[in-house]
N, C-alpha and C positions, 0 to 999 in steps of 0.2 A: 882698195882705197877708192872714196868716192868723193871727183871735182867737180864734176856736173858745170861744166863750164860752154857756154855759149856764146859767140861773137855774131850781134844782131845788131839792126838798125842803121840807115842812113836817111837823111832827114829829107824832109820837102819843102816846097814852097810854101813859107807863112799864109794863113788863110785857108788851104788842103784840109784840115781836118773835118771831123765830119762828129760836131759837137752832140749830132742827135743818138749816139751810137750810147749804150748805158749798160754795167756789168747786169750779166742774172743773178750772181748774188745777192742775196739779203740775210742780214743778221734774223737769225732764229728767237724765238723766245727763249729765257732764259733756264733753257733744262737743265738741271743735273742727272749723273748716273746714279742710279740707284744701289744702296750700301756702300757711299762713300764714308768714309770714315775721319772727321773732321770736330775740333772745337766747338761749343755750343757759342754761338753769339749772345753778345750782353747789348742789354740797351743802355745800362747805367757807368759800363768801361771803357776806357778808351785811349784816346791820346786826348789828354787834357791841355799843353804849351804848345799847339798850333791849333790851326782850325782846318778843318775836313771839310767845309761848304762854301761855295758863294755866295754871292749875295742874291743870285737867276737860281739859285739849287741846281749847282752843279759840284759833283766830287772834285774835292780836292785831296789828290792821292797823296799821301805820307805813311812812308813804314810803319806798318800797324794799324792803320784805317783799311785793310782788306786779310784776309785769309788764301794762299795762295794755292792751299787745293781746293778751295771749291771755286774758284774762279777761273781755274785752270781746266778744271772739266767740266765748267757751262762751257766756255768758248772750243775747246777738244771737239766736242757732240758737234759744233757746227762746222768745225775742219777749217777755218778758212783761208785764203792764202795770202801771205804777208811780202809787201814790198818792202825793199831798203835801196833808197834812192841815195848814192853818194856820188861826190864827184873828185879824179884824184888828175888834177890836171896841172902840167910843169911839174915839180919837183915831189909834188903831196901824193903821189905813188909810194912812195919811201912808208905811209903810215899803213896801207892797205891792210899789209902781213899783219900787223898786231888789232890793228877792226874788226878784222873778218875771224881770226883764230878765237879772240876773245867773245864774239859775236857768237860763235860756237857754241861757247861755254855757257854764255847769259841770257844771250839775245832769243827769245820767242823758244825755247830749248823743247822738243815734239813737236814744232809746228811748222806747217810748211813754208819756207822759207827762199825767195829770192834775190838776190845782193844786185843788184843792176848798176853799175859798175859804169861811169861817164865819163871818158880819159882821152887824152892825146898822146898816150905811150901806152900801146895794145901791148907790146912785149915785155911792160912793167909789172904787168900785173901777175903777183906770187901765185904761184898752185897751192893750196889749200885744203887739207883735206876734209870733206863737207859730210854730215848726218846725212841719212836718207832724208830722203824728200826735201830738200836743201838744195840749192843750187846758184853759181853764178851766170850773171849773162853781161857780156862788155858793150858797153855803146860807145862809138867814137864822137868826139864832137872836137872842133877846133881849139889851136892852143889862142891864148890870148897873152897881153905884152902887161894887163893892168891887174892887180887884185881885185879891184872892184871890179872890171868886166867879168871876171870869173863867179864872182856872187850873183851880180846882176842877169849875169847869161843862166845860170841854176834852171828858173822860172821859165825863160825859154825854151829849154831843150828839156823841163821835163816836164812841159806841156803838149811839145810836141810827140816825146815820145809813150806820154800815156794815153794820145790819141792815136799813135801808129799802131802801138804794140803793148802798154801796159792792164790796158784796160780790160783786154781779153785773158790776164795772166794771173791777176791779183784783185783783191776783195780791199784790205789793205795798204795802205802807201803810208812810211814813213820816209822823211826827212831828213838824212843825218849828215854831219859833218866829218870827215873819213878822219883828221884827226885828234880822233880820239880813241879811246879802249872803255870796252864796258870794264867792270868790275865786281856786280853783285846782280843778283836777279834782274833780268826788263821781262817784264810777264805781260801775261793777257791783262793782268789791270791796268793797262794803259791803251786797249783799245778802244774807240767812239765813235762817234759821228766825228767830232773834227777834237784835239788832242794838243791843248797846248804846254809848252815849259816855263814857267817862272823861271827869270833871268839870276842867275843866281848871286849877281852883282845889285839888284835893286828888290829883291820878295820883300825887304825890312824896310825901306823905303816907306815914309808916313805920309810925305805931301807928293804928290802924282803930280806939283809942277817939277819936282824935280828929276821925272822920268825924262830919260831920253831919247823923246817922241822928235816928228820931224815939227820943231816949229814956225816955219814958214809956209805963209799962207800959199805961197807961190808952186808949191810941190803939193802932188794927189795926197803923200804921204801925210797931210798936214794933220797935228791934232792940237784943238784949243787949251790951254794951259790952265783949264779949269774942267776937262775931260781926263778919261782914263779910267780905267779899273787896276793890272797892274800891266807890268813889263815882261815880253813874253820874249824868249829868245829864240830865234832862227837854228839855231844850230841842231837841235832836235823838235821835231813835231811831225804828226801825222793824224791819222782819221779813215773814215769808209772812203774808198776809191773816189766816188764821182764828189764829194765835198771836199776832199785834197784836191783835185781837179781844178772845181772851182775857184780854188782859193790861190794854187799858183800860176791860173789863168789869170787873174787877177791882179797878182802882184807884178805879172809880167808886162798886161797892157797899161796900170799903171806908172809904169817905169818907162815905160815905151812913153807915153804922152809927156811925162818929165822929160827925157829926152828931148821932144820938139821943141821944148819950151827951154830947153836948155838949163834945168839945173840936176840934180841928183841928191836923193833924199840922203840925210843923214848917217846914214846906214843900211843904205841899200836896200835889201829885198827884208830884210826886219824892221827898216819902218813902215813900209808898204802891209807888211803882215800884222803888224800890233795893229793899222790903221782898220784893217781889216776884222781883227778877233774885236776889236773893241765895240763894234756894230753888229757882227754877228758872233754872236759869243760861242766859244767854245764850249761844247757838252761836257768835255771833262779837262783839270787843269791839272797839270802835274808837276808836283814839288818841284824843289831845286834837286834833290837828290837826281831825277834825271836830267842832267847837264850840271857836272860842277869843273875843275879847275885844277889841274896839278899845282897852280901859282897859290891857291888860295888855300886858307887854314879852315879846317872845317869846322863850323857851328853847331853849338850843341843841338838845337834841333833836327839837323842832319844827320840821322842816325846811321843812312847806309848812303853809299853813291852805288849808284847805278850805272853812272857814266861821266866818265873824265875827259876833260880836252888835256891833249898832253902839251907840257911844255917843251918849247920850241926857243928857237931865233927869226924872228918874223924876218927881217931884213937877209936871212938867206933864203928861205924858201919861199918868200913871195916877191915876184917883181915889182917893180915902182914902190916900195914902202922905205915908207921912210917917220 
């Protein structure tokens, strides 16, 4: 049986990093192996009740807008290594077991794979048994009394620790929220330069004053009420190493200047991130199908979920909510 588990990382003093350091990876062109055996593509078929493009021509991925062997063995050829950045701190240890088993089954499945694991109960975390080339590594970071400091801290401790140590370990960094459980393929068609989620509470949303942007002027977060393209959810996103990087270096020292200023954006480290995708647009956007809802009734454009947040009792597992 293979756990492949490691217990790494303690943190340094804010400012330490050493921003000039950058992966040697780079994405390959786009090879395939030769004599794969795959559907012929049509230009004239498709999915006709959504739309596959933005408005920057950027994929917009929906079940059936891709072929999952041949984009499984362009990205195979170039091997790369996949982060999953989660955080299961106070009581959200309780979800690990079913993330990680399911993540198994769904999640990048041949590819190599590391669950980086951000907790204040080392001894919470289930053993698991992991594919080759898979593996966990735990990071301890402090318990906290607020939900929100626990969102808001995410951006901190995983900027510091892809400068200590992720950057030399992964090509890719996702983003995920530990509770939930995949359900159906998350494949190579979801990786980019930077990868975000339609929120699955607003993709049908028609006036973008109704997204739930931050809007006061007073917070980094802020976005004009006559801005937006759509509503992108925090709970899953990712991208190439050093543009996740950027991006939650970013939402971190934003939040830090909110801070001085004493207010806090609407939703934490997801308005800071929509603030962000809305200026430098994401290379590829991906449906609601990844991130949906055990609360929610599924739509018929939503042909598969990918990944569910499972229902809960917020009021026991997260402190101060109310």
């Amino acid at each position: 049986m293979q756990y492949g588990y490691e217990v790494r990382f303690s943190s340094k003093p804010e400012g330490d990093g050493d921003d000039t350091q950058t992966s040697s990876w780079k994405p390959n062109a786009l090879i395939m192996e030769k004599g794969l055996k795959y559907d012929k593509p049509s230009v004239m078929k498709g999915r006709t009740d959504v739309n596959s493009i933005t408005n920057w021509n950027a994929p917009l991925v929906w079940e059936g807008t891709f072929d999952p062997v041949v984009i499984d063995s362009i990205y195979k050829k170039m091997d790369p290594r996949i982060a999953v950045i989660v955080f299961a701190v106070g009581k959200y240890t309780r979800f690990l077991k079913a993330f990680i088993e399911t993540g198994e089954k769904y999640f990048m499945v041949d590819f190599r794979v590391t669950y980086y694991i951000f907790t204040d109960h080392e001894d919470e975390v289930p053993k698991v048994q992991l594919a080759a080339g898979r593996k966990i590594t735990i990071l301890t970071v402090p318990s906290a009394t607020r939900w929100q400091d626990v969102v808001l801290g995410r951006m901190k401790w995983a900027t510091i620790a892809i400068d200590q140590q992720i950057r030399s370990e992964a090509d890719y960094v996702f983003m995920m929220d530990i509770d939930s459980t995949f359900r159906y393929r998350f494949g190579a068609e979801s990786l980019s330069r930077l990868s975000a989620v339609l929120h699955r509470g607003y993709y049908k949303t028609p006036d973008r004053a109704n997204f739930p942007y931050e809007r006061r002027p007073q917070s980094q977060a802020y976005i004009p009420i006559d801005e937006g393209d759509y509503y992108y959810t925090a709970a899953v996103w990712g991208g190439y190493l050093e543009d996740m990087y950027t991006l939650v270096k970013y939402c971190y020292e934003q939040s830090k200047i909110d801070e001085k200023n004493n207010i806090e954006a609407a939703w934490q480290e997801e308005s800071h991130l929509n603030k962000y995708l809305l200026y430098n647009k994401p290379t590829k956007v991906l449906s609601a199908e990844y991130l949906w809802c055990d609360y929610d009734r599924i739509t018929e454009d939503v042909k598969v979920i990918r990944i569910s947040q499972i229902a809960k009792n917020y009021a026991e597992v997260r402190p101060n909510w109310n």
